[in-house]
N, C-alpha and C positions, 0 to 999 in steps of 0.2 A: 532530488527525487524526481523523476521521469512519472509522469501522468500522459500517458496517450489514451487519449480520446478514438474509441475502434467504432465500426457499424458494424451493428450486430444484429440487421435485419432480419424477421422469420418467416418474413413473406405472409405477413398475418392480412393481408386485405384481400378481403374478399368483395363482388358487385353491390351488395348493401353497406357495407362498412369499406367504404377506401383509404389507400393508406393515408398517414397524416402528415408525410412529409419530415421535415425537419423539424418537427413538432416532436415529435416520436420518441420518446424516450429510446428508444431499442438503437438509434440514429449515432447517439454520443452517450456510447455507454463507457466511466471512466476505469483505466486498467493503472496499479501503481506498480513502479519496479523497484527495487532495491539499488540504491546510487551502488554497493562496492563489488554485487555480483551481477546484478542486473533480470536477476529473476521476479516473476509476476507477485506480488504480496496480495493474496487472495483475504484470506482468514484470521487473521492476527492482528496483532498492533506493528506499528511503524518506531523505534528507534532510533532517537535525534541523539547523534554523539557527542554537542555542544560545539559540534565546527561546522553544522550544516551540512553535515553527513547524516543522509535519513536509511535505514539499513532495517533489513528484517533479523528475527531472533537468532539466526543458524552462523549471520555473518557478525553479530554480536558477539555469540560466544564465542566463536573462533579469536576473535579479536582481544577478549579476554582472555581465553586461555594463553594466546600469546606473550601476553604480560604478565602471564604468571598469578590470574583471578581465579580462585576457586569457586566452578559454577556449581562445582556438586555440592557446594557444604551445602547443612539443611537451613543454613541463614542468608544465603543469597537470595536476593530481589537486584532487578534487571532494574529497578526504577533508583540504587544506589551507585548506577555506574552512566544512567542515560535516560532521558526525558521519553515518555512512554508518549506515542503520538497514534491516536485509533484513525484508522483508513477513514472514516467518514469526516473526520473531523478534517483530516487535512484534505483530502478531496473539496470540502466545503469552503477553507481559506483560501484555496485555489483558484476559487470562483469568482473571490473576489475581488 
């Protein structure tokens, strides 16, 4: 899973308040990508395939349906096929 770290300055300093450098949270704000499309994973959870393949939900199911997983039945859970990983949490092991 790709974590780049962007600046995402907003020019918030003003002559009373200057800015606070590399302090600044706004500085290394962390963005996560999907390892097998490479798109940004804003809002969801992170999907560990069990091979260290970390993927969001869109390239999950494709990946299931490929093998032939029924994502429609009403008994499917993504957490029976892949280890469910929340953006924050792995951003935070990242840190360490």
């Amino acid at each position: 899973m790709a974590v780049r770290y962007e600046n995402e300055c907003c020019d918030c300093a003003v002559p009373l308040y200057p800015c606070r450098g590399a302090s600044c949270p706004n500085r290394h704000v962390p963005h996560v990508f999907c390892d097998n499309c490479g798109d940004e994973i804003v809002d969801e959870d992170l999907f560990d395939d069990g091979n260290g393949i970390l993927m969001c939900a869109v390239c999950l199911e494709r990946k299931l349906l490929d093998v032939g997983v029924d994502i429609y039945d009403e008994d499917f859970n993504y957490e029976d096929y892949a280890d469910v990983v929340s953006i924050e949490d792995y951003i935070e092991q990242e840190r360490i």
